[in-house]
C-alpha positions in Angstrom: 3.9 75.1 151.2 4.4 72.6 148.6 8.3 71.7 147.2 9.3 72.1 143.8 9.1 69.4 141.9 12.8 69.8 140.4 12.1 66.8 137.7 11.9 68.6 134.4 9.1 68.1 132.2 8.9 65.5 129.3 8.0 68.4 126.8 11.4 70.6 127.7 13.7 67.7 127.1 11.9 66.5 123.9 12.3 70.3 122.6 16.3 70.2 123.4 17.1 67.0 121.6 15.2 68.0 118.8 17.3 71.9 118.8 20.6 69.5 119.1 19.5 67.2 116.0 19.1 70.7 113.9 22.5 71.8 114.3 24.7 72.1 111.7 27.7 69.5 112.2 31.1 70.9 113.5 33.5 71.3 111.0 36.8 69.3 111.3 39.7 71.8 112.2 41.3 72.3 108.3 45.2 71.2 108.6 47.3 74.1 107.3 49.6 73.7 104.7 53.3 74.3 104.1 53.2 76.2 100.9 56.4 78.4 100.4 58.6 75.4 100.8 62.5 77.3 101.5 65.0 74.9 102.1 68.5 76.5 102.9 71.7 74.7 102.3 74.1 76.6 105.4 77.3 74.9 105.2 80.9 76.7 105.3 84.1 75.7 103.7 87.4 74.5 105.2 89.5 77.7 107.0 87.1 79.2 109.0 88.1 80.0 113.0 86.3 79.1 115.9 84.4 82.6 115.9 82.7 82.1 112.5 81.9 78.5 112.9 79.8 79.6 115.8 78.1 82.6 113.7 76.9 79.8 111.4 75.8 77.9 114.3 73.9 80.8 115.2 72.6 81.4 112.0 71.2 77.5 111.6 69.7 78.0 115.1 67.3 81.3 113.9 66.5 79.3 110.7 64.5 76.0 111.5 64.2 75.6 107.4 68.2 75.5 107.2 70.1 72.3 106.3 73.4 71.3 106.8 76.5 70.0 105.1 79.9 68.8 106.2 82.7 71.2 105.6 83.4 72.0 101.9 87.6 71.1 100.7 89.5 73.6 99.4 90.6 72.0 96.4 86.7 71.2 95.0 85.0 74.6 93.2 82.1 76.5 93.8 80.1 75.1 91.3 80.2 71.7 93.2 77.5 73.6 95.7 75.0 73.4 93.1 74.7 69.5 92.8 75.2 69.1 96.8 72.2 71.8 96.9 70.4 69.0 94.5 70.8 66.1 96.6 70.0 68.0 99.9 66.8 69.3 97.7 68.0 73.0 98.6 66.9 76.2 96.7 69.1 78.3 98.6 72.6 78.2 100.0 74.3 80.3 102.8 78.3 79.1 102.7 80.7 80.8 104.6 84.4 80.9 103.1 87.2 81.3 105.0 90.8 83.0 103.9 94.3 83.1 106.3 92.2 82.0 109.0 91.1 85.4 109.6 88.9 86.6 106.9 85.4 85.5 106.5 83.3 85.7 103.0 79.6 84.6 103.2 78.1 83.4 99.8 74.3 84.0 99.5 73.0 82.1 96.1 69.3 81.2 95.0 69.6 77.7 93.5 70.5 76.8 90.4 69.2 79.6 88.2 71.1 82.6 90.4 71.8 85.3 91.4 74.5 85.8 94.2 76.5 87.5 95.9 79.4 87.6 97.8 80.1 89.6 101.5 82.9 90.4 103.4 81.8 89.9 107.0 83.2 92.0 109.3 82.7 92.8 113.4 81.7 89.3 114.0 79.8 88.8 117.1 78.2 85.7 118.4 75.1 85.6 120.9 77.5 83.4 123.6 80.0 86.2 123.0 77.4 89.2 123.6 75.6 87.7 126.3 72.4 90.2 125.8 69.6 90.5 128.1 66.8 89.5 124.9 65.0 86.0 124.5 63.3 84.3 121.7 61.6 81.0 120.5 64.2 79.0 118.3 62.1 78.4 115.0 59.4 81.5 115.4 59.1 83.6 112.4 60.5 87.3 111.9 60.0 90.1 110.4 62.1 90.8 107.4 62.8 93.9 104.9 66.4 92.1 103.3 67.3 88.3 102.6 63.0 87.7 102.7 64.0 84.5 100.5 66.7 83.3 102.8 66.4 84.7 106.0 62.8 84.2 106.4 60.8 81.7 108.2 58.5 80.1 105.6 54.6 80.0 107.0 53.5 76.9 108.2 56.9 75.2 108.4 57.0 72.1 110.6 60.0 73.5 112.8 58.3 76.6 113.1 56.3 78.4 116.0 53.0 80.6 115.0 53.5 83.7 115.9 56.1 86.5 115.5 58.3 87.4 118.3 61.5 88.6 117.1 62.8 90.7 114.0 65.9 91.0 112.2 67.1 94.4 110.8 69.3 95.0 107.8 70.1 98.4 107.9 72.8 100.3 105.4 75.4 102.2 107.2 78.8 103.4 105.7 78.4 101.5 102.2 77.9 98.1 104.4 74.7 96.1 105.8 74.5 95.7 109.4 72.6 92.6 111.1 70.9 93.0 114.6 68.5 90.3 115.7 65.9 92.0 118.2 63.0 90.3 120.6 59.6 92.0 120.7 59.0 93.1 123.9 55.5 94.5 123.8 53.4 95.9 121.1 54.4 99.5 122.0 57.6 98.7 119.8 60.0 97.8 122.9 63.2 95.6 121.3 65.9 94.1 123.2 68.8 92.8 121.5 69.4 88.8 121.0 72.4 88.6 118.8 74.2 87.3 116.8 75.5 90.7 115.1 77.6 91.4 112.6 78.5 93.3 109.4 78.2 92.7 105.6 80.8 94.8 103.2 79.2 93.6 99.8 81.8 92.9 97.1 80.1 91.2 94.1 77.0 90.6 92.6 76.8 86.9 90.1 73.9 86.9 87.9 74.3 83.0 88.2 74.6 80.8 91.1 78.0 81.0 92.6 79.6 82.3 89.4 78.4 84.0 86.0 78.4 87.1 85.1 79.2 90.2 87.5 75.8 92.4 87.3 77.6 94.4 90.0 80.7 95.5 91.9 81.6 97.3 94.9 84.0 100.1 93.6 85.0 101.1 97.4 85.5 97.6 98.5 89.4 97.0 99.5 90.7 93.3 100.4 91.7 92.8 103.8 94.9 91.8 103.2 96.0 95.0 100.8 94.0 97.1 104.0 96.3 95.1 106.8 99.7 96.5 104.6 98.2 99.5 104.2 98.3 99.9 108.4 101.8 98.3 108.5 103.2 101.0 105.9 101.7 103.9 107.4 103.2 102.4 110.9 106.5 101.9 109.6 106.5 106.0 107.5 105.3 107.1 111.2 108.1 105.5 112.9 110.8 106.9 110.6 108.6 110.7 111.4 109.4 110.1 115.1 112.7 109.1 114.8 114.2 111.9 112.8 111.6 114.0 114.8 114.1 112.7 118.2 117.2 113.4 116.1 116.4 117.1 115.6 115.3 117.2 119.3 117.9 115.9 120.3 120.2 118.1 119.2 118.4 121.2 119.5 118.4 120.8 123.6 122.0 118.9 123.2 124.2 121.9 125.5 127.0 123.5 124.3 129.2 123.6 127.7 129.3 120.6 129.5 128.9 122.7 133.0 129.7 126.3 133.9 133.4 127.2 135.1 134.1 128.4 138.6 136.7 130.9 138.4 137.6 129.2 142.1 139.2 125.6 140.6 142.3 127.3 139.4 143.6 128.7 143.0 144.6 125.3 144.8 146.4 124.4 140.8 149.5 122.8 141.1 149.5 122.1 144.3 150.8 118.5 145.9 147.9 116.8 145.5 147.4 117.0 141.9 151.1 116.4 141.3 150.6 113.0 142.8 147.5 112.2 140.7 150.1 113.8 137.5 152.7 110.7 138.6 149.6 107.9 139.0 148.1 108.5 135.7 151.6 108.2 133.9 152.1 105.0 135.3 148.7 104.2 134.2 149.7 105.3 130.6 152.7 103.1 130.6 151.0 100.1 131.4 148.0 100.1 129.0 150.6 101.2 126.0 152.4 97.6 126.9 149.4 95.7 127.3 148.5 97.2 123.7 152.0 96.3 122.0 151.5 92.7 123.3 147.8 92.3 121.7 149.2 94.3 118.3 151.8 90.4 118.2 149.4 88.2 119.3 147.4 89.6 116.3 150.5 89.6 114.1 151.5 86.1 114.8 147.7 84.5 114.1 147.8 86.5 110.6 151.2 84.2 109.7 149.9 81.1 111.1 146.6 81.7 109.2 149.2 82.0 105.7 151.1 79.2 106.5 147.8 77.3 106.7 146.6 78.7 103.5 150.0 78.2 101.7 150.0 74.5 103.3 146.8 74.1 101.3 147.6 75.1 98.1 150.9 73.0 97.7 148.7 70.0 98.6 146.1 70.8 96.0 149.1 71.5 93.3 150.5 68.2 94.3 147.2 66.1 93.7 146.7 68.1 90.6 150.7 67.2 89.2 149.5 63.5 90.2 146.1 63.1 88.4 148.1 64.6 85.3 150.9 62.2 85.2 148.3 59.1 85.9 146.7 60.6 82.8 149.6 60.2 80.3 150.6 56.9 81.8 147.1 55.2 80.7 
């Protein structure tokens, strides 16, 4: 049997060049653009305790289109956040505000034209604190129903990942908004937790950035410190309950005899024994009532020393007086 000659023929390979030279020519992959260009100003003003300096950290760290600002003084205004927004070429702005070192107010504006509003944040929780089982990309984009403007990742951005794997949840519980960061498991709809978490009691509503007019206002919204004397007044009116509650206790189980008489104590009465104990305790009596006289003079004697020393004084201060007048009529 003859072999196979496994050299191609000249008429195949002319046919595949000429198939190649037909071809359309690849298109060059078309570089996506950053349209919806978000830039958030997060910054937080001077007062704020180690617990909500690391909420902002954790904040900055879910939001690659965040920038930052050292802290704000106390003494400069709100509307100074406007211009820093301008230089920093920020539309929005994310400042948290402390008070007393123990209250925290969060600031959410759009820049410059408004509005905003202002949050008490409450049942502060950061992800170091939690230490949840969930895991996420820093810098991927979420799913959002609240804060879209803020919060969310815009597409395309160059600290961003492609895809979604994580989603935030604003959900309205007890006249507050409650944040919970979540990982996407699977498709099925499996979450687990990430963190941070926390809680935002709304109190005001600006129809201008960081001021203006109120549009609206939280009518249930108490300050925290008229809620902390609140607690401290309501502690103090229970502790005067419980102690007149132990007066009348008291005496209703206070007994009327001291302890029961046994007819028996009376039959060995008068006897020597007791007339010895009779003679000891007079001498007793005796010796205590001269111990007393002698304290009643030593008390007697201090009063007239203490007189003399008063008396002492006010001759002297007659004296200088009598002097000052007679140096007066001399001159």
């Amino acid at each position: 049997m003859a072999k196979k000659s496994n050299k191609r023929k000249h008429s195949e390979l002319s046919e595949n060049n000429t198939a190649k030279e037909n071809e359309p020519p690849a298109k060059k992959p078309v570089e996506k653009k950053w349209i919806n260009k978000q830039r958030v100003l997060v910054f937080a003003s001077r007062g704020i305790n180690h617990r909500d300096r690391h909420l902002m950290d954790d904040l900055k760290k879910l939001m690659p289109h965040h920038k930052t600002e050292p802290k704000m003084e106390r003494s400069k205004t709100l509307s100074v956040v406007n211009e820093i927004c301008e230089i920093k070429n920020c539309n929005k702005a994310l400042l948290f505000e402390g008070r007393k070192k123990r209250d925290l107010y969060l600031w959410c504006a759009n820049i410059p034209n408004g509005p905003s509003a202002k949050f008490l944040v409450e049942n502060v929780h950061t992800m170091a604190e939690l230490k949840l089982t969930g895991n996420c990309l820093r810098g991927s984009r979420p799913v959002l129903k609240l804060f879209l403007q803020v919060f969310g990742v815009p597409k395309h951005h160059p600290k961003s990942q492609p895809f979604f794997d994580h989603v935030y949840t604003f959900t309205i519980l007890d006249d507050r908004i409650w944040f919970r960061n979540f990982q996407i498991l699977s498709e099925d709809g499996a979450l687990a937790e990430v963190g941070p978490r926390f809680v935002l009691n709304p109190v005001k509503i600006f129809s201008g950035s960081f001021g203006g007019i109120s549009l609206w206002e939280n009518p249930k919204y108490m300050s925290p410190s008229k809620y902390r004397r609140q607690v401290l007044l309501a502690a103090k009116s229970n502790l005067y309950v419980n102690r007149k509650e132990q007066k009348l206790h008291a005496e209703a189980s206070k007994p009327t005899t001291s302890y029961k008489l046994n007819p028996l104590d009376e039959v060995l009465k008068g006897g020597p024994l007791e007339m010895e104990d009779v003679n000891g305790n007079d001498e007793t009596n005796e010796t205590s009532d001269k111990a007393d006289e002698f304290e009643d003079n030593q008390e007697v004697t201090a009063v007239k020393q203490k007189k003399k020393v008063i008396a002492k004084k006010k001759l002297s201060h007659k004296i200088k007086k009598i002097k000052k007048s007679k140096k007066q009529n001399k001159v």
